[in-house]
N, C-alpha and C positions, 0 to 999 in steps of 0.2 A: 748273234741271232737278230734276224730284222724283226722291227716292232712291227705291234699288230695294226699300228696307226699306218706307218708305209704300203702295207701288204693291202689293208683295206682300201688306197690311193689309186693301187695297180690294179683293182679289179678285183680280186680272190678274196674268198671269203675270213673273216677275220676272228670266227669262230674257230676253238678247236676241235677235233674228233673225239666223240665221245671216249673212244678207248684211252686215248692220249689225254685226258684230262685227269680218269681213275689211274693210269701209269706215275702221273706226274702230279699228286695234288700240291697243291701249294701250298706253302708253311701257315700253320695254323698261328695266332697271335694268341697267348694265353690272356685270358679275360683279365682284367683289372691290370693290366702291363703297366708301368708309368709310360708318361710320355703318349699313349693313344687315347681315343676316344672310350676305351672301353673303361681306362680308371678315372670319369666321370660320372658321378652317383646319377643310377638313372638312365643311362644310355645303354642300350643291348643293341646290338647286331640285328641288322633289318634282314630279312629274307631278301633273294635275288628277285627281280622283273622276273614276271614271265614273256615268253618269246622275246630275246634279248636281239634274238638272231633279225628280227625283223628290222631291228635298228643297230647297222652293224657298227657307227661311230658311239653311241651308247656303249655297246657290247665293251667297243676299245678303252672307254671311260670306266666302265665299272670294275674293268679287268685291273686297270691302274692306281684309280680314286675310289670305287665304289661308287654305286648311281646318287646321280647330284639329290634325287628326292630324300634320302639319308646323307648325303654330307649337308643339305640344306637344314635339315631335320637333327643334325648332330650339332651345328653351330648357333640354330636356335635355340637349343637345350644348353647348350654352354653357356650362351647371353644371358639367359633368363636365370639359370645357376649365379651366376655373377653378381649380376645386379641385385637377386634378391640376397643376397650374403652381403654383399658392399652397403646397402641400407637396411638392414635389421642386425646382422652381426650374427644371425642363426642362419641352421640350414632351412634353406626350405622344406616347408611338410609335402608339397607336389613333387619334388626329389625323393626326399629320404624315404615315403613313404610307397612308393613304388615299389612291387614283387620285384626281387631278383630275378634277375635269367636265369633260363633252363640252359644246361650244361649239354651239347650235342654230346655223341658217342665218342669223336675223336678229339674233343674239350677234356681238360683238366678238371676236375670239381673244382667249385670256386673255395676256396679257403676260407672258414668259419670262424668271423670276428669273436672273441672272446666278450663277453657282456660285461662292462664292470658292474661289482658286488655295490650296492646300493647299502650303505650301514641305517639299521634300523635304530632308531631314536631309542633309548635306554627307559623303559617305564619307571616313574618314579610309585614308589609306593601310596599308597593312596588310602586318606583317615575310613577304619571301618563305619557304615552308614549307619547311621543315629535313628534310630526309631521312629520314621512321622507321627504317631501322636502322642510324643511323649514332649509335655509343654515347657516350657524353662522352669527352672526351681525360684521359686520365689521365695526372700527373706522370711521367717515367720515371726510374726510382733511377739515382742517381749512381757512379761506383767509387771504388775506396779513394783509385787515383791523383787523381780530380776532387775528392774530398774535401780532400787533403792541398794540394791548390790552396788549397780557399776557406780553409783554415787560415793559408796563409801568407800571403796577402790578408789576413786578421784581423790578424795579428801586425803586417804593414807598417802596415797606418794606427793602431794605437794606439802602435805604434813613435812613426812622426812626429808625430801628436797630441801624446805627451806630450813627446817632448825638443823641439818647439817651444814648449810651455807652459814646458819647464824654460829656454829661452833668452829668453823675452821675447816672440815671434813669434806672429802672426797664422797662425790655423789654421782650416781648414774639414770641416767633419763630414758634407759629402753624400757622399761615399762613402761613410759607415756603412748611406744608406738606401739604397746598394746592394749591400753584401754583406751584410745582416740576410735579404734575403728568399734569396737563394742559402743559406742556412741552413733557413728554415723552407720554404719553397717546394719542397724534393724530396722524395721520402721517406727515410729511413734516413739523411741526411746528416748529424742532429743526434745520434743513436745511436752513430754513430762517432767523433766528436766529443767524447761524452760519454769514451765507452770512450779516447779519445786523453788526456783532461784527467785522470783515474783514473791514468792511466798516466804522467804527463808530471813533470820530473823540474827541479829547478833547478840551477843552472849552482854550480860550488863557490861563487865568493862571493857568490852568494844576494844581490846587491845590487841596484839600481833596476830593474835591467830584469827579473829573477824579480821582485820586488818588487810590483812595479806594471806591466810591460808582460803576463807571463805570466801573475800571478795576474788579470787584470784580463779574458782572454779566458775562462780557467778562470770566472771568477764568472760571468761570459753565457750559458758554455754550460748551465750547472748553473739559473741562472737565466731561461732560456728552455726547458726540461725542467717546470721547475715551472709557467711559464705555459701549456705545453701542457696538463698536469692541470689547468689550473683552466681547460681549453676555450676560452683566449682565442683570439679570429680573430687574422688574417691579421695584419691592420694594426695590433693590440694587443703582436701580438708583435716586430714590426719596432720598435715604440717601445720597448718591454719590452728590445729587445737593442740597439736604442744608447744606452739609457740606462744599462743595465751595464755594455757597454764605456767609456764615460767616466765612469762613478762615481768614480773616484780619480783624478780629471784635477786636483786638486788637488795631490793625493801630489806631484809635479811640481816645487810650490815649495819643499819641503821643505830643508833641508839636507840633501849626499849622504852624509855619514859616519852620518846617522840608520838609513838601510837596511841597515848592517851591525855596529849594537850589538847588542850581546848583554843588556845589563840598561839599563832606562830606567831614568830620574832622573824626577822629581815635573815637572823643565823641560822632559823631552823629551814627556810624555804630555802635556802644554802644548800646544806644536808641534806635535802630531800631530795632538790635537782643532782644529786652526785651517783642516785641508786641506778639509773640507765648506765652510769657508766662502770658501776661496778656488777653489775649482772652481765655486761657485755665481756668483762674480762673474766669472769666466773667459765661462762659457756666456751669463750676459747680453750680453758683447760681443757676441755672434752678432744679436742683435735681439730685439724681443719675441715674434716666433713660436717660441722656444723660452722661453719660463717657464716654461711644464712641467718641461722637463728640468733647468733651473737648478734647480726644487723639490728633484726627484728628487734630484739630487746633491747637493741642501746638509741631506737628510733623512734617507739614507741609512744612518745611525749612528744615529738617531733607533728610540726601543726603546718596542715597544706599554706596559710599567708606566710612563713616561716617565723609564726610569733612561739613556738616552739621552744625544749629544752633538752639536751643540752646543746646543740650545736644552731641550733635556728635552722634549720633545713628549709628551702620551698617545695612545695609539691612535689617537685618532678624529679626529686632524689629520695625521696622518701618510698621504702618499701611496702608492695601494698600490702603485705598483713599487716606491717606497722601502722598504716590507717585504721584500717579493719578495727584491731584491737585497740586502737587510740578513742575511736568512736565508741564501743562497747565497754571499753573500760569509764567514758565521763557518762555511759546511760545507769551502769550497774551503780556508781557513786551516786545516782540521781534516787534511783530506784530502791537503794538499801534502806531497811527499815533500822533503825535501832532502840534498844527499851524506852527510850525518851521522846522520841517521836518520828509518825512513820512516813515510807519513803514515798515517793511521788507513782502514781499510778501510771501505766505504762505510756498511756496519750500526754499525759502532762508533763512524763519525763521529755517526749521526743518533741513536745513543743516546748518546752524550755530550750532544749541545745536550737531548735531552729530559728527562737528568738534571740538568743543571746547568742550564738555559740556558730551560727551556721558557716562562718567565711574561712574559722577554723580545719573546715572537712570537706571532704572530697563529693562535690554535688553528684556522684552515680550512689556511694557506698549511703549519704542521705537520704536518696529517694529508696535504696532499699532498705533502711532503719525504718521507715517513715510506712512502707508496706509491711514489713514483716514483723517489729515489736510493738507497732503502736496498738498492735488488736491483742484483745486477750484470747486466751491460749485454751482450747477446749478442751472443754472438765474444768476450768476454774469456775470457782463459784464469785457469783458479785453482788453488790447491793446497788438496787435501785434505790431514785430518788422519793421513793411510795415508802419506801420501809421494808419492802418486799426481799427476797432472798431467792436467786436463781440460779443456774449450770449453765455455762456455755456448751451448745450441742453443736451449732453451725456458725463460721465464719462467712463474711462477708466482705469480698476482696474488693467491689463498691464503696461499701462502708465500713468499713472496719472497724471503726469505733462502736456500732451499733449491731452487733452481731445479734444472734436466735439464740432465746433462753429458752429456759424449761423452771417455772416458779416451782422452789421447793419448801419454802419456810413464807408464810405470811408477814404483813408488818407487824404483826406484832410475834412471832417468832414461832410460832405455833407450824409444824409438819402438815403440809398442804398433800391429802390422800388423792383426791385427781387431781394432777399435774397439770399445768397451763404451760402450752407453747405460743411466744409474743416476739414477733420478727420486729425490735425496734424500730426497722426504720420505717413501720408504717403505724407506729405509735411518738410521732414526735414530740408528745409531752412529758416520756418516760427516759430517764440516762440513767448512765450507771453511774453513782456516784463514790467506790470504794471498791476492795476487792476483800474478799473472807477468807479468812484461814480456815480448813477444814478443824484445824484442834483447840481452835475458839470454838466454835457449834460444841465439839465434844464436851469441854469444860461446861458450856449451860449446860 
């Protein structure tokens, strides 16, 4: 068959006859073919020219190529295809986003890509919503009488702790981790406590049990005051206070004529320095979830210059409760009263250790002894330097030593019916010089 290119050369027309065109159509290319322009996203089949015939080497071209304005039109769509996939690594959205073609009559329908199933993210269950104006539960303060409970709960188990230790017996210390948080856990409970231990007196012969069972609650509480200034949580302090209640669970082995000499011998301060290390092998009988506390207790005596006993430790092996309680244990020895004479007032305690004592301890855990025991404790009662008799109502983290009373007894001891409030420290001729037991007042 001569092509239509020669035929147009000789003159004759290079058109076919309509009839002979509907006779003979030419094979249809199904849409999206490999290998043609149509499985190029985006490309559809342009309509013919109109009047083709008027340009009969066109005619010859479109019959063979298709007219150049669509092959030009299909090769720009293929560059631009290209190059935006070669620099992004996606398809293009002026591609992919183009309507598919319309399917003529004697087209195949195009074949309908399956979607893939997109898996939805699994809903986690979710806490039921909490009421907006229901406000958090706050602790509710204790009374003097619930207080005077958790006290004598203290007393019993360092009671039995230690005169089981003094007899040889197996002894268990989970009750300590349940009365440590009845201490920290309410408000004001440690406050009065403190104010009790200020107060608290030894029995005449001042032997084991003032010794080591009384002094031994005294250094907890004094020692869980200090861990509050240094912001420790919850669980810091629950450790913090049975570890001061068993710090001298050694004391225990001791011999008992020791706790009521009056002048050591060079053999007795022997003996003495031996009880860190036999409370530290007492506490490993418990198992290894307490080496901590075994630490604590066998470190205890242990002094930040390393002038310390038993091992002379420096500082920076030394455990900080074993500071902590190291500290509270030489204020509670300062502080103790006994029937022979009484002990030093809270400011004179802590200026004593900073006179004498200071290179001993660790200067952050001194500056908070020095903020938090050096003031008295409100509701204590104190005596002015007048004669006078009054309540601590309000502290003063300025002055601490000079806090806001409330006069309740005159100098000369008489019940003061309107009450005077006097912010010390704009009375600087007036100090406290003493602190009163509430069961003296009772006895006059």
């Amino acid at each position: 068959m001569a092509r239509n290119s020669d035929i147009v050369r000789e003159g004759q027309s290079g058109l076919p006859h309509p009839n002979q065109a509907q006779a003979n159509p030419p094979p249809q290319t199904p849409p999206g073919e490999a290998g043609t322009f149509q499985s190029v996203p985006g490309v559809r089949e342009q309509p013919p020219l109109e009047k083709m015939g008027d340009f009969p080497i066109l005619s010859q071209i479109h019959a063979e190529v298709g007219t150049m304005a669509v092959v030009v039109q299909q090769i720009n769509q293929i560059t631009d295809f290209i190059q935006a996939f070669a620099s992004t690594g996606e398809m293009p959205t002026s591609l992919t986003q183009q309507p598919a073609p319309e399917a003529s009559p004697t087209q195949a329908p195009p074949q309908v890509q399956a979607q893939p199933q997109v898996q939805q993210p699994i809903q986690q269950p979710q806490p039921p919503a909490q009421p907006p104006d229901q406000p958090p539960v706050e602790p509710q303060p204790v009374s003097e009488e619930e207080v005077e409970d958790i006290y004598k709960e203290l007393y019993a188990f360092v009671e039995m702790v230690t005169y089981a230790a003094q007899e040889g017996r197996a002894f268990n210390i989970d009750q300590a981790f349940v009365l440590v948080p009845k201490v920290v856990g309410a408000p004001g409970v440690l406050d009065v406590l403190y104010r009790r231990a200020i107060y608290s007196r030894e029995e005449e012969d001042h032997g084991f049990a003032s010794s080591v069972v009384l002094h031994s609650i005294n250094v907890a509480i004094y020692t869980l005051k200090i861990g509050q200034g240094l912001r420790y949580s919850r669980d810091q302090l629950i450790d913090l206070g049975v570890s001061s209640l068993l710090h001298d669970i050694g004391m225990a082995t001791l011999p008992p004529d020791l706790f009521t000499k009056g002048q050591f011998t060079q053999q007795d301060i022997d003996i003495l320095h031996q009880h860190p290390i036999k409370g530290r092998d007492m506490i490993l009988q418990l198992g290894e979830d307490f080496q901590w506390l075994a630490n604590v207790v066998h470190q205890e005596h242990e002094r930040e210059d390393g002038s310390g006993y038993p091992q002379a430790l420096p500082g920076d092996q030394i455990h900080e409760y074993a500071k902590i309680i190291g500290v509270a244990d030489v204020y509670a020895g300062l502080t103790r009263s006994r029937a022979d004479r009484r002990g030093l007032l809270p400011f004179e305690a802590v200026k004593d250790i900073l006179q004498t004592r200071k290179p001993e301890f660790d200067n952050r855990i001194i500056r908070i002894l020095l903020n938090t025991l050096s003031a008295f404790p409100i509701g204590s009662l104190i005596k002015l330097n007048s004669g006078a008799i009054g309540r601590v109502i309000e502290t003063d983290s300025d002055s601490p030593l000079r806090p806001v009373i409330e006069i309740e007894f005159d100098p000369e001891g008489r019940p003061v019916h309107e009450k005077r409030r006097i912010l010390l420290r704009e009375h600087p001729v007036l100090h406290i010089t003493d602190t009163v037991d509430p069961e003296d007042l009772v006895r006059q």
